[in-house]
LODREN-21855 format. One line per 2 residues: their letters; for each residue x, y, z of C-alpha. Coordinates in Angstrom, 3 decimals. Each point is the difference from the previous one (the first is absolute). Last residue first. Example, Ala and Ser with C-alpha at 12.3 -4.5 7.8 and 13.67 -1.06 7.14 Angstrom:
2
sa = 13.670:-1.060:7.140 ~ -1.370:-3.440:0.660
//
This chain:
338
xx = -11.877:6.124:15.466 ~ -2.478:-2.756:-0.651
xx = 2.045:-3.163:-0.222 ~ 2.536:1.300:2.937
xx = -0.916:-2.329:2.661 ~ 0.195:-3.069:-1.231
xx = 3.266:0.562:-1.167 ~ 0.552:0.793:-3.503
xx = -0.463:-2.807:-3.107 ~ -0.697:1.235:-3.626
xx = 3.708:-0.263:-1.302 ~ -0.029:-3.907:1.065
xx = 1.746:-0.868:-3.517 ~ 2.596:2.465:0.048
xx = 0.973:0.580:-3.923 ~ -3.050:-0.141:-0.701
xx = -2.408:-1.429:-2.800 ~ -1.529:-2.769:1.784
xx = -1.316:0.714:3.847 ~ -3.913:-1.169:-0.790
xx = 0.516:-2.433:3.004 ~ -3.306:-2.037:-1.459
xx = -2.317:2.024:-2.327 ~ -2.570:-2.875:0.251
xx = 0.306:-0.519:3.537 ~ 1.573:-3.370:1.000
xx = 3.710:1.032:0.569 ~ -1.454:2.918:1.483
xx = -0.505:-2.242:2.929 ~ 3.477:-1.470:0.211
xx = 1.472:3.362:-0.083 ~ -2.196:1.258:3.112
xx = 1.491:-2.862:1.760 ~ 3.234:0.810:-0.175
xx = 2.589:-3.071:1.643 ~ -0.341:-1.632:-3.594
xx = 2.187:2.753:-1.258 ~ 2.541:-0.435:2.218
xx = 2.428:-1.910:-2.758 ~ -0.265:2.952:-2.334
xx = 2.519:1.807:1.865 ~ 1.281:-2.249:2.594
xx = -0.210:-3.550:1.591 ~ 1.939:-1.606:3.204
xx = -0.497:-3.568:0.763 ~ 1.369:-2.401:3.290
xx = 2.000:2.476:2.043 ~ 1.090:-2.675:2.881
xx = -0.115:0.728:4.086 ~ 1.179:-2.489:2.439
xx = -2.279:0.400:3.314 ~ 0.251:-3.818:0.881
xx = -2.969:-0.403:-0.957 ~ 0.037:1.344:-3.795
xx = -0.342:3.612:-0.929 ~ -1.390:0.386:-3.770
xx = 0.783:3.426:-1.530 ~ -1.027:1.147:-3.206
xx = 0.603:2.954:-1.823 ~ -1.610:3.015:-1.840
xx = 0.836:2.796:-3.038 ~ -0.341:3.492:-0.423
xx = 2.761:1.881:-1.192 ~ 2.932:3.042:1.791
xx = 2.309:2.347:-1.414 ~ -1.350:0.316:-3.041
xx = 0.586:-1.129:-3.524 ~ 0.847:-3.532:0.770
xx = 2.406:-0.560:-3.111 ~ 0.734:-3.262:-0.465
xx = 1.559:-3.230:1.384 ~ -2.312:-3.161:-0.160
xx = -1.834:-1.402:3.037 ~ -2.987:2.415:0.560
xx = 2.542:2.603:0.587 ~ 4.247:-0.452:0.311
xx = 0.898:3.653:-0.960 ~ 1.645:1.583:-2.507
xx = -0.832:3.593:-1.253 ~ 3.604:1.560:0.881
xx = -1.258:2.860:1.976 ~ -2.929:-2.510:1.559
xx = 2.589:-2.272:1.273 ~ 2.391:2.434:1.032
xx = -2.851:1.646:1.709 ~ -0.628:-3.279:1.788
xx = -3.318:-1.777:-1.026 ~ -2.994:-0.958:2.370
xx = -2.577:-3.141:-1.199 ~ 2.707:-2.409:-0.156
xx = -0.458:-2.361:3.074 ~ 2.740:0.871:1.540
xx = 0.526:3.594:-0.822 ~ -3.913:0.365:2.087
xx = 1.455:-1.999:2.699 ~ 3.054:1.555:0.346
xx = -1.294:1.780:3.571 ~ -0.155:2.981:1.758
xx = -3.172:1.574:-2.277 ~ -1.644:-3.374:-0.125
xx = -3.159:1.788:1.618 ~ -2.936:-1.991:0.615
xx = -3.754:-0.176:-1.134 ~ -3.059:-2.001:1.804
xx = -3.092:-0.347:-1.872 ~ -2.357:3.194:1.300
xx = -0.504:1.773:-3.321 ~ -2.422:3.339:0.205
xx = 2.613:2.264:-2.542 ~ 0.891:2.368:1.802
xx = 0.822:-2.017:3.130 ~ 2.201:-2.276:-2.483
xx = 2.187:3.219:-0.671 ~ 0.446:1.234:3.257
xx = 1.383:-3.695:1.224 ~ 1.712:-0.514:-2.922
xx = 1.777:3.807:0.311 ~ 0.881:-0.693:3.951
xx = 1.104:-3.805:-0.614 ~ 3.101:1.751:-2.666
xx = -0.334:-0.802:-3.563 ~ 2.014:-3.382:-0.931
xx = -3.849:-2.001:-0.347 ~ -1.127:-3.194:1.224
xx = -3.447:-1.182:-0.248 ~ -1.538:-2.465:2.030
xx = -2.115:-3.417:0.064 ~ -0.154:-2.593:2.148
xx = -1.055:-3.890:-1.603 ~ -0.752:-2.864:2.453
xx = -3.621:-0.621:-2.250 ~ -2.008:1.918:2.193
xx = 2.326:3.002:0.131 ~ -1.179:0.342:-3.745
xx = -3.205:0.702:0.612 ~ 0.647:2.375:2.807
xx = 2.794:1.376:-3.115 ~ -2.667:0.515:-2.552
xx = -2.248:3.160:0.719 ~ 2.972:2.207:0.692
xx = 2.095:-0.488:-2.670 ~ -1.734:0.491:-3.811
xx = 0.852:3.449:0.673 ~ 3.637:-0.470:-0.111
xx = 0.427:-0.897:-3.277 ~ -1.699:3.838:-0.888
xx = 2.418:1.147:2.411 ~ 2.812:-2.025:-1.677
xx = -0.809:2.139:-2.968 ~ -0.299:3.424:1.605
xx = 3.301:-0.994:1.879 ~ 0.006:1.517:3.275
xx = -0.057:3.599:1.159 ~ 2.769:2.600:1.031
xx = 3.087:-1.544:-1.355 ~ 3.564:0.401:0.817
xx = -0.204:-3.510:2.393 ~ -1.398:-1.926:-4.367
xx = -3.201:-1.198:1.033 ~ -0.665:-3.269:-2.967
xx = -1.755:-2.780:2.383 ~ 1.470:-2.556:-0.025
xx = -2.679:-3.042:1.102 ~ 1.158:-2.362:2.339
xx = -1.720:-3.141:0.727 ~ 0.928:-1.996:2.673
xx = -0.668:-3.849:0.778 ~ 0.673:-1.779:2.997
xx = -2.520:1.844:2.515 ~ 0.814:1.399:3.522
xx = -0.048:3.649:-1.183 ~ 1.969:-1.078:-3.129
xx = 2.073:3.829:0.433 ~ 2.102:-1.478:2.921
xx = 1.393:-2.515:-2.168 ~ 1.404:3.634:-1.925
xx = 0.918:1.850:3.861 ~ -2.343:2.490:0.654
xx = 1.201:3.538:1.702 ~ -3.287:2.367:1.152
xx = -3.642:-2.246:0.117 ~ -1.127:2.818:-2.535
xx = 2.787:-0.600:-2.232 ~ 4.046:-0.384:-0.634
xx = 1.632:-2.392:-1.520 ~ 3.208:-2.242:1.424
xx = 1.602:-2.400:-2.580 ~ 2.191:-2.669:0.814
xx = 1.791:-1.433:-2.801 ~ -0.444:-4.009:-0.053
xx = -2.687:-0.090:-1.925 ~ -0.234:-3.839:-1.861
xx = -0.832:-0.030:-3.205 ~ -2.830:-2.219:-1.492
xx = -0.442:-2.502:-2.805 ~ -2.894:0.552:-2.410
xx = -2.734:-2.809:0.618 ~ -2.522:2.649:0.988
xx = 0.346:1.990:-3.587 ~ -0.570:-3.229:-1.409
xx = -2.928:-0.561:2.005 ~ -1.291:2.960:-1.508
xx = 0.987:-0.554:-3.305 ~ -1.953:-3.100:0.109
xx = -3.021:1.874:1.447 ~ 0.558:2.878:-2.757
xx = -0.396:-2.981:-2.977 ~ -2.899:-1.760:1.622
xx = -2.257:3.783:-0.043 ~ 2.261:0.529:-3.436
xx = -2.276:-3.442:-1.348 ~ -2.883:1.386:1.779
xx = -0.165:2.920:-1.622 ~ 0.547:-1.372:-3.278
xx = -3.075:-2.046:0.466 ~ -2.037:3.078:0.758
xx = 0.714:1.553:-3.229 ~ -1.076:-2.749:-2.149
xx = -3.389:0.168:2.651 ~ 0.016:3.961:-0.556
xx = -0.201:-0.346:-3.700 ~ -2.682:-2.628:-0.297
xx = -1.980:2.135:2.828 ~ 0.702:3.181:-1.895
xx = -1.373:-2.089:-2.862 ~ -3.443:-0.735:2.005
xx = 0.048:3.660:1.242 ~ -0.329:1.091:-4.008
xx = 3.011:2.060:-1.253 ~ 1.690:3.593:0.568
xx = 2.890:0.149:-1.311 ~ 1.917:2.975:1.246
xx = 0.411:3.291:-2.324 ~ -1.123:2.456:2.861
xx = 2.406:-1.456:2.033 ~ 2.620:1.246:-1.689
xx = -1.404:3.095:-0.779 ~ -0.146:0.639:3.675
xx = 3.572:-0.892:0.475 ~ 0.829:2.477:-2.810
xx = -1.817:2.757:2.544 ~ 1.444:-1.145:2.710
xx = 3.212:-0.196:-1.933 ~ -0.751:3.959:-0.774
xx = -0.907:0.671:3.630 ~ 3.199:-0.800:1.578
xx = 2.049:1.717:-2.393 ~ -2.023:2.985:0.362
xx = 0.738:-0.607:4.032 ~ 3.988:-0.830:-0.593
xx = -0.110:3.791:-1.782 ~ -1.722:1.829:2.786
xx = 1.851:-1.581:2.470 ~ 3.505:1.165:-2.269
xx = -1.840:3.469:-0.429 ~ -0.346:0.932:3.607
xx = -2.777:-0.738:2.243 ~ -3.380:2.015:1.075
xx = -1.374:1.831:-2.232 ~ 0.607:-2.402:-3.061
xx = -0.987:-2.645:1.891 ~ -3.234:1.675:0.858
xx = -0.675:0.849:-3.960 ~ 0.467:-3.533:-0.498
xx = -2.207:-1.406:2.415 ~ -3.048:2.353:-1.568
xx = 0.743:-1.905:-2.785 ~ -3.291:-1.352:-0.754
xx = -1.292:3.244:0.666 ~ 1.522:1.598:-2.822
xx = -2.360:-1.902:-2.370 ~ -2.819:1.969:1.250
xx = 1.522:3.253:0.152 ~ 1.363:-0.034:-3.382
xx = 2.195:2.896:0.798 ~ -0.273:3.138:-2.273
xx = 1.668:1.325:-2.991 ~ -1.056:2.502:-1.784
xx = 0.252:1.185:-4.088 ~ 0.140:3.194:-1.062
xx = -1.378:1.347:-3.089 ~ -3.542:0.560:0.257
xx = -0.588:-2.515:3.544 ~ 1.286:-3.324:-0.797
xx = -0.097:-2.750:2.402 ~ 2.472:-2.677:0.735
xx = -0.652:-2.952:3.182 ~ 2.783:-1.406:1.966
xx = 0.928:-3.135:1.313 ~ -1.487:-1.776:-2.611
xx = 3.798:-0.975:-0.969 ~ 1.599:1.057:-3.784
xx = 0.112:3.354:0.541 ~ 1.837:-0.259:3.360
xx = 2.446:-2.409:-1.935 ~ -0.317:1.981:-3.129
xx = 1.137:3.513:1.708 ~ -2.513:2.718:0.005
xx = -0.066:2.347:-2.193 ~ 1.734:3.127:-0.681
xx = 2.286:-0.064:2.659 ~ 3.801:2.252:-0.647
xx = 2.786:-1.228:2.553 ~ 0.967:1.056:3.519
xx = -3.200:-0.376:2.260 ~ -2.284:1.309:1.654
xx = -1.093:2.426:-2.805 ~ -0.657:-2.984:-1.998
xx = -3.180:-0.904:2.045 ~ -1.527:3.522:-1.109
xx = 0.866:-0.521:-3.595 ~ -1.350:-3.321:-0.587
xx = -3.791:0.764:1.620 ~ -0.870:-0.465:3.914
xx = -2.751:-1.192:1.559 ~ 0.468:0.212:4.062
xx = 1.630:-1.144:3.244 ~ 0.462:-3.878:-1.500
xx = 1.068:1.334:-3.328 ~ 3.623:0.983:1.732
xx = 0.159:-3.140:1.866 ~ -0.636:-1.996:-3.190
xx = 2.814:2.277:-2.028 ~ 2.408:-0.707:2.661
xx = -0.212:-3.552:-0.102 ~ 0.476:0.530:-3.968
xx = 3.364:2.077:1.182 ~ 1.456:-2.737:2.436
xx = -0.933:-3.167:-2.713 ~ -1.368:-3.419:1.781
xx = -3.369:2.051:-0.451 ~ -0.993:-0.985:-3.555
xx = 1.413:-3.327:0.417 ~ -2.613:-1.030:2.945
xx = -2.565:1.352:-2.040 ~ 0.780:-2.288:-2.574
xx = -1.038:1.236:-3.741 ~ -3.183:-0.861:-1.815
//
């Protein structure tokens, strides 16, 4: 049995489906729209249950297998609605679902008194990285700091902020930046998935001396618009008149980006856009001196996303292998069903 999800990656086979979709049709009449000779139908449609052959004297037709072509009902609206390249990315998407399934299909299944055995050996590894990511953690606190002795000025919703202005009357600062490029219309899709995991955690964190922001180089006016669409109330300021951003290597100069060299994530490479994700860390002591203490980018963030840490324990975990973008599936939260 052939892949369905083959048989209609191909423009003219698509075209075939739609064709048999308004009525039964034999080889010669679905030839006529188009520019080569059809005598039968071809083997990746033949090969699917997608469609059903009868013989009536000596034609044959062709009709839909109705049944079947319910299950890709979503198909036939993608195919409406967007273009061939989101048409493509979604067959793609469906065949590893599809291998994914297989996958799991095949997965030892045992006893629950060996899944016990198996999850007890399993358990004592966990604790053993649980110890490891503590140590690492205080590591990460026993880095030395820098002091800031460049004044920066950002803009937000209390107007012109000052960076030891930004603690809010704590010693430790946060700063999460935030990809919004001043040309651009809308965030990040991918720091506005990071994002999300904001709002519930920063009272919590305001306990424990810690404020947190993001910073962005778009203009206050676009951040401001941009967070009201999206329902987040954690406090956001412009960097637009400031070196901030440059500083702390998540912008690039055109030159930069022209000659693909550019100091990100600590090694010289090729930052591919004009602006990345990363976030700092501020601590202010008493006498108002302010250090950067840790900065972390790329994959460094990715224990800031909640969502990733919980698919982490699902059986199918990220499910992102395979592409050349691994967070191809996530939009804005916003946009998943249009």
């Amino acid at each position: 049995m052939g892949s369905p999800w083959k048989a209609i990656s191909d423009d003219n086979r698509r075209e075939i489906l739609l064709l048999l979709e308004k009525k039964d049709m034999i080889p010669t009449e679905v030839a006529e729209h188009f520019n080569f000779i059809l005598s039968a139908l071809p083997p990746h449609l033949k090969d699917t249950d997608l469609i059903t052959e009868k013989k009536e004297g000596k034609n044959r037709f062709y009709s839909l297998n109705r049944k079947k072509i319910l299950k890709l009902v979503e198909v036939f609206e993608i195919i409406y609605k967007y273009n061939l390249k989101s048409l493509k990315e979604y067959i793609e998407n469906k065949e590893e679902e599809e291998i994914m399934t297989e996958t799991l299909k095949a997965h030892k299944v045992v006893p629950e008194n060996e899944w016990i055995k198996s999850r007890r050996a399993l358990l004592k590894k966990e604790k053993e990285f649980t110890i490891l990511r503590e140590q690492l953690s205080q590591q990460r606190r026993d880095l030395p700091w820098v002091a800031v002795n460049k004044e920066y000025v950002f803009e937000g919703p209390n107007g012109k902020q000052t960076l030891s202005e930004l603690f809010d009357g704590r010693s430790q600062l946060m700063v999460y930046q935030f990809m919004f490029d001043p040309s651009w219309e809308a965030g990040c899709p991918n720091c506005s998935f990071w994002a999300d995991n904001f709002n519930g955690i920063i009272v919590h964190l305001n306990q424990r001396d810690v404020t947190m922001i993001a910073v962005s180089r778009a203009p206050y006016s676009k951040l401001a618009a941009y967070r009201k669409r999206m329902g987040w109330d954690f406090k956001w300021v412009s960097s637009y008149d400031t070196d901030f951003n440059f500083d702390y290597h998540v912008s690039f100069t055109p030159e930069e980006l022209a000659k693909k060299e550019a100091f990100y994530n600590f090694v010289t490479q090729d930052p591919y856009v004009a602006e990345r994700e990363g976030v700092s860390v501020f601590y202010k002591d008493s006498a108002g001196r302010v250090f950067h203490t840790y900065s972390a980018y790329a994959r460094g963030i990715d224990m800031l996303n909640v969502t990733y840490q919980y698919l982490d324990l699902v059986p199918k975990g990220r499910d992102e292998a395979g592409h050349d973008f691994p967070q191809f599936w996530v939009h804005r939260h916003d946009e998943y069903d249009k």
